[in-house]
VEXSELO-67830 format. One record per residue: residue in three letters; z negated, x, y of N, C-alpha, C, O in turn. Coordinates in pm, whole numbers, plus 32768, in hexadecimal, padded with zeros to 4 digits. Each point is the difference from the previous one (the first is absolute). Example, Ala and Ser with C-alpha at 12.3 -4.5 7.8 and 13.67 -1.06 7.14 Angstrom:
<rs>
ALA7CF485277DC780007FA780778000805A80787FBE80687FFESER808A7F75806B7FFA805280777FB77FB3806D7FEF8033806F
</rs>
This chain:
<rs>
UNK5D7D9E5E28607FB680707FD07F837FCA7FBA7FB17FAD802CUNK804E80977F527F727FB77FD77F7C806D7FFA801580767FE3UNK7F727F5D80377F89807280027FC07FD87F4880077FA17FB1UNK7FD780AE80507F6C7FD17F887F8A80708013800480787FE6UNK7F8E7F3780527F60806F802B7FC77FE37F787FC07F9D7FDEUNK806380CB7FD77F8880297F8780387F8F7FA580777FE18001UNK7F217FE07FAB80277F987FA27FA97F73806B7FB57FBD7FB9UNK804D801B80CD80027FA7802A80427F92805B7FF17F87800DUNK806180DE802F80497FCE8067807C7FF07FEA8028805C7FB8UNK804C7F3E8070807F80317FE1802A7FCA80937FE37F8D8022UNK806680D0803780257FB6809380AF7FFC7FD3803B80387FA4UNK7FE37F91809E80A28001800E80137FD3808B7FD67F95802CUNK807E80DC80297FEB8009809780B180057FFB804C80387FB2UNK7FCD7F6E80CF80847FE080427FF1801580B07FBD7FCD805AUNK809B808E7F9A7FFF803180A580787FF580308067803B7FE0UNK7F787F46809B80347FEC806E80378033807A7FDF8073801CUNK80847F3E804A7FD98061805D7F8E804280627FF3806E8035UNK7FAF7EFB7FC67FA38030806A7F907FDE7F9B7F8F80098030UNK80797FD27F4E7F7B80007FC37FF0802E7F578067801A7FC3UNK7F287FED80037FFF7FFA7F747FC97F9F7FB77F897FEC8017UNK80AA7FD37F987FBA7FA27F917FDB804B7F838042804E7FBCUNK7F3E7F8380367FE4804B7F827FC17F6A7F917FB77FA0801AUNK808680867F7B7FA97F907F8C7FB9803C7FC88025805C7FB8UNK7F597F8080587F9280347F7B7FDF7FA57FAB7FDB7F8D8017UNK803480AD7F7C7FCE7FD77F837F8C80427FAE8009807A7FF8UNK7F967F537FCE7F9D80537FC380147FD97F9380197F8B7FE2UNK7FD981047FB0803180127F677FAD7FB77FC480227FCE7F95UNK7F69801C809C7F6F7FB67FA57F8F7F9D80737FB780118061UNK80737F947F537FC47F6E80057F818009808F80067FCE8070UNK7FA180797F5B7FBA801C80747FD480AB80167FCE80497FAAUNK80507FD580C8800F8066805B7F71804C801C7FA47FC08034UNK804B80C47FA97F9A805680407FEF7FF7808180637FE58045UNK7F1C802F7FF87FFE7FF080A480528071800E806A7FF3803CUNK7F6E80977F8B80628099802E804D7FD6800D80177FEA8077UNK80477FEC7F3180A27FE47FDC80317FB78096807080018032UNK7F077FBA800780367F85806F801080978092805380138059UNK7F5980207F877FE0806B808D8069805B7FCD7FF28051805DUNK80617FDE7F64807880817FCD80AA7F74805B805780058057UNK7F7A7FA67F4F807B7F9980518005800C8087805D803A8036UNK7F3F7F90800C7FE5800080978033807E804B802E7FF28071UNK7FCB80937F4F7FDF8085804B80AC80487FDB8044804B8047UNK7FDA7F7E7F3580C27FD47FDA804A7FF3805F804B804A8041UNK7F8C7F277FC080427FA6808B80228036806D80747FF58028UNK7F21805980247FF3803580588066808F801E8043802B805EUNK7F9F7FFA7F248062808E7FDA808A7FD7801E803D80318060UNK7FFE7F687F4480707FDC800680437FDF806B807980118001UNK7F407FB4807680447FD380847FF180958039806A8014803BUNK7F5880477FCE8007805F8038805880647FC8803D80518047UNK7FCB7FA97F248086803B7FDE809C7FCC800A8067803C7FE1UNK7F8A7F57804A80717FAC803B80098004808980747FED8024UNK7F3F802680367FE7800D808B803A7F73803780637FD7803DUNK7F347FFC7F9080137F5C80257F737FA07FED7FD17FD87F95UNK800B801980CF7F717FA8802B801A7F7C7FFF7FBB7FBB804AUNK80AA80057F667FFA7F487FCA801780217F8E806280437FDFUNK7F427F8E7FCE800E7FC37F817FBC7F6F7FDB7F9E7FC98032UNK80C780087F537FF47F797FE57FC780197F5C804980357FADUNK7F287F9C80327FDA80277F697FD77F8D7FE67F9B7FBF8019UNK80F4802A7F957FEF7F937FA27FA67FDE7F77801C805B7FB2UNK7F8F7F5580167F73801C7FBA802E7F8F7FB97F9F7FB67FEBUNK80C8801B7FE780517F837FC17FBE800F7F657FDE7F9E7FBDUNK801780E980167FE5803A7F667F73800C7FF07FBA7FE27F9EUNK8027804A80C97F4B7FE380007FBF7F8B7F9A80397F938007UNK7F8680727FC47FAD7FA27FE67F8E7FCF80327FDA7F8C7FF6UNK7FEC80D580457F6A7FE6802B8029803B80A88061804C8008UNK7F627F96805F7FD97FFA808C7F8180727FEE7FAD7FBA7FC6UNK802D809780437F53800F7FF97FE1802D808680518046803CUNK7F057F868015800E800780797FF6809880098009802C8073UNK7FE4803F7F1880158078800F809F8040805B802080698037UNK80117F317FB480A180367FCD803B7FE080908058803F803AUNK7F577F3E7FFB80187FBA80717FCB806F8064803B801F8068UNK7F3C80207F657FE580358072805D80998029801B802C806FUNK800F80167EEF808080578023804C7FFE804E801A805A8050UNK80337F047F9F807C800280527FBA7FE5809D803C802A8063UNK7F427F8D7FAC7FEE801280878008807B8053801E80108076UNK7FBC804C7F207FEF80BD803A8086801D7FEC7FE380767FEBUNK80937F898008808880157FE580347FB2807480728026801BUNK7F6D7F8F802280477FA780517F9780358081802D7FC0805FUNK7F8F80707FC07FD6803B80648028808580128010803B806BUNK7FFD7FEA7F32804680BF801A80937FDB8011803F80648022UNK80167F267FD280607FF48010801A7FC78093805B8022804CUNK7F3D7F7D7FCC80037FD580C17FE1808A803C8043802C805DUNK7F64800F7F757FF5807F805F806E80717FF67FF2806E8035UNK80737F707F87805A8049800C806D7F9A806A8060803A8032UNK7F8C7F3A7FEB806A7FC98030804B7FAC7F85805C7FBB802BUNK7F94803D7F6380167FCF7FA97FD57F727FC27F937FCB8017UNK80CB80037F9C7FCB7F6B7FBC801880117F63805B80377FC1UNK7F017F6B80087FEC7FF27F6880257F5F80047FD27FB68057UNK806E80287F5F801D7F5E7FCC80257FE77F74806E80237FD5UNK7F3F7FA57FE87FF97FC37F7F80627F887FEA80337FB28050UNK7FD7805B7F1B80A87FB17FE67F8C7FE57F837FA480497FDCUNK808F7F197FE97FD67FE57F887F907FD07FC97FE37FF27F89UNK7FF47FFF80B97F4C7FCF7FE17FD37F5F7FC680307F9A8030UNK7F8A80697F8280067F727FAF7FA07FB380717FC88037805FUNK80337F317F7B7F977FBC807E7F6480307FF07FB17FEF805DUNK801D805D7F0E7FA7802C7FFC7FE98064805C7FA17FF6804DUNK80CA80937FB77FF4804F803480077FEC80857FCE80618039UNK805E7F45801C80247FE880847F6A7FC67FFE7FAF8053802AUNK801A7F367FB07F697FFE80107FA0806480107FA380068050UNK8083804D7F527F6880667FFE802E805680877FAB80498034UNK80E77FAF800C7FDD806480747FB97FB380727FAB80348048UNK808E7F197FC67FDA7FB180617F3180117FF37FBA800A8064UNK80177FF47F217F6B80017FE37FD58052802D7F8C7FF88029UNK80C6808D7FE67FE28083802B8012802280A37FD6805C8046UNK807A7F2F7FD28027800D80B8805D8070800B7FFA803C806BUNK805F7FEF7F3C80668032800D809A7FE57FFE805980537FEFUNK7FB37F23802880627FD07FD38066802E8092807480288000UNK7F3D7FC38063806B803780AF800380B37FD38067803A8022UNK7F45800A7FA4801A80888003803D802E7F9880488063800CUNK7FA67F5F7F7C808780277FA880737F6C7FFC7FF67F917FCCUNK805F80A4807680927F8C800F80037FF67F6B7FD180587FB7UNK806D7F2E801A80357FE67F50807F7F778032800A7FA58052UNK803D80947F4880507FAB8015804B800A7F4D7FD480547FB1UNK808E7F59802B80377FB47F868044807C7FCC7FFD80297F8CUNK8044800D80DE807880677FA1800A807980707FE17FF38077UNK8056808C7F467FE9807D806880707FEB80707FFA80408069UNK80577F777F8380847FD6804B7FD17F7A808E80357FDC8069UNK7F467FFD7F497FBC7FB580AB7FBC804A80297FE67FFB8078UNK7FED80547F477F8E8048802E8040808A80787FD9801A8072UNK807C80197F4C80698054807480447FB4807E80168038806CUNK800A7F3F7F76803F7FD380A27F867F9C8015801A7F9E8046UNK7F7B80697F8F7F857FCA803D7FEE7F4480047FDA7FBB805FUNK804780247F3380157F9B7FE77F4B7FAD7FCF7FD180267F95UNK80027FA0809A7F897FE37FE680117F837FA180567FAC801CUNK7F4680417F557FF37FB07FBF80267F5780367FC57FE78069UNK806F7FD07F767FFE7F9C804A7FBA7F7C7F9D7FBA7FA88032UNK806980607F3C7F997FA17FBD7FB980587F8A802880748009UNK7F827F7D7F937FA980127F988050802D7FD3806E80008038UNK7F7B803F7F4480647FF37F927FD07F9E7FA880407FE27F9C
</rs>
């Protein structure tokens, strides 16, 4: 299924049995903070219109990390534990895996290589 929010977002979401992967892609190079807070509050929609509290959001198309964006998915991944639910990131360049470790988020947002480790919980094992 593919989404498109306005002229910024393009998700393309694959649902599982017990979870959803979603790919985001952003249409333009660099991203409005709004655009970052409409994604986040998306996300959220979507597992609840799926009635399913795991999702895996893959950020492979991303270009930029922003700690705006970081701090989104931190608020997305807490409305999702408080539902009993898990957020885990698929795709992240060694930049982006840095700026969460700088940020001390690297144990609270899981990341892993591909949405397929990231669902049977496969933890990074070297760099890329």
């Amino acid at each position: 299924m593919r989404w498109t929010l306005g002229t910024d977002w393009d998700l393309d979401i694959e649902r599982g049995p017990e979870w959803l992967i979603v790919h985001v892609a952003s249409l333009h190079p660099l991203y409005p903070a709004d655009q970052e807070l409409r994604l986040a509050q998306k996300l959220f929609e979507i597992c609840e219109r799926h009635l399913t509290w795991r999702i895996v959001v893959d950020i492979q198309r991303l270009p930029l990390l922003t700690s705006y964006l970081i701090g989104q998915l931190v608020l997305l991944e807490k409305r999702l534990r408080e539902r009993g639910g898990v957020l885990r990131l698929s795709g992240l360049s060694d930049e982006q895996v840095a700026m969460l470790r700088l940020n001390r988020l690297d144990s609270r947002l899981a990341c892993y290589d591909t949405p397929q480790d990231a669902i049977l919980g496969w933890i990074r094992s070297k760099p890329r």
